[in-house]
N, C-alpha and C positions, 0 to 999 in steps of 0.2 A: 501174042500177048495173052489172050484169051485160053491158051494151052497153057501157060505157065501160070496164071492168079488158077487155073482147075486144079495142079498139080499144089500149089499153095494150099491151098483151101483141103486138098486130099490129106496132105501132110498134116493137117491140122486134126482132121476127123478122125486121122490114123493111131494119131498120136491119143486123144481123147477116149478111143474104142480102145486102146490097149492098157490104159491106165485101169479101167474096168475090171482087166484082166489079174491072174496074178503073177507075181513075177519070178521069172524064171533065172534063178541066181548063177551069177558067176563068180567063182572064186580066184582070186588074182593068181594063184596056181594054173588052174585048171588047162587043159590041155583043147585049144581049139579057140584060143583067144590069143590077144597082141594087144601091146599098147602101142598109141600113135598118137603123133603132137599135135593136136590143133590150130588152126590157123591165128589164133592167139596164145600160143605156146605151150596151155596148155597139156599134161601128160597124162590120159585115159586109156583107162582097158576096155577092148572090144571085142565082142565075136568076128572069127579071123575070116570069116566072110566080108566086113566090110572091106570095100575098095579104096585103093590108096587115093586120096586126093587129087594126090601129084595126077593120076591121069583123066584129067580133067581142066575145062576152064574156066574161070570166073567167067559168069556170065551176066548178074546181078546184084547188091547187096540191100536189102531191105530194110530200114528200120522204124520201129513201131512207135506210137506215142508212150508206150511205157517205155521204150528204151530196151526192150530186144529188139538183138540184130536177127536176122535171116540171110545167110549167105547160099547162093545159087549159084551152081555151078553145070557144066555142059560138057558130055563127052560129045566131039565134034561127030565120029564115026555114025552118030545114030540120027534117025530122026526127032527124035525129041526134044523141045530148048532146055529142059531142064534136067539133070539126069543122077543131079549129088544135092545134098543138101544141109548145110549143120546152121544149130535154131542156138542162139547165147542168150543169156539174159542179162542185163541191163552193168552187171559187173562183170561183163566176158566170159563167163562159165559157160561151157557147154552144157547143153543139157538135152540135146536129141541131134541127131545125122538120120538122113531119109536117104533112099537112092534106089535105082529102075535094077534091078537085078538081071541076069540075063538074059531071062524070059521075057522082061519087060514090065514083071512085077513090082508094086511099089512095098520096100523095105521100111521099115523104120526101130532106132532103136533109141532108147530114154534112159536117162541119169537113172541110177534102181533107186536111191532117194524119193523121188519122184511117183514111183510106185508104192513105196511101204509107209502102211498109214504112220504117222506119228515121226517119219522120220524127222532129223534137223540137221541140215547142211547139207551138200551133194556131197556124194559119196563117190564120185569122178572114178564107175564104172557104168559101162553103157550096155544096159542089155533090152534084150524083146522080151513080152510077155506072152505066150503061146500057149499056156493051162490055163483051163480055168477051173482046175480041182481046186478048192479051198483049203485044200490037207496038206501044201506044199509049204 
């Protein structure tokens, strides 16, 4: 239990450190991306890095007094309880997927909404922020 509220708490600081950052756009073209349905049906574009769901298992679902969910999921093969992760907000939007990459690194990617000041609405693409040139 104590593994998994660290790995919460990670995903949270992760998420927080990368909004900082700026973002690194993807264009629904773009070659090295997929869209994939969320576990509330949801239809987003991703870097084709992230892992399919499907291999993995529910292992917990979370929800906050504001009414985001947290859904936690577990690849059995590893040691780790926690190993997928997608954060909704209170109207079922996705709006970040976390997950243990092959190294064992923790991933995480964010609505680009979410990233660019002044946006309004999710923009229901998911990307990571990895520059922090301000010329992008």
């Amino acid at each position: 239990m104590r593994r998994l509220v660290h790995f919460v708490a990670g995903v949270g600081m992760l998420v927080g450190l990368f909004a900082v950052g700026t973002l690194e756009v993807l264009d629904a073209e773009e070659e090295g991306t997929k869209t994939i349905t969320s576990s509330r049906g949801e239809v987003v574009r991703v870097p084709a890095e992230v892992p399919d769901r499907g291999g993995f298992w529910p292992a917990r679902f979370i929800e906050t007094d504001e009414g985001m969910t947290i859904e936690l999921y577990d690849n059995p093969d590893t040691p780790r309880p926690v190993d997928y992760a997608e954060v909704y907000d209170a109207r079922g939007n996705l709006l970040a997927i976390a997950w243990m990459d092959e190294f064992g690194l923790p991933r995480v990617i964010v609505d680009r909404s979410l990233l660019a000041a002044g946006a309004s609405g999710l923009a229901g693409v998911l990307v990571s922020s990895l520059s922090t040139d301000d010329s992008i």
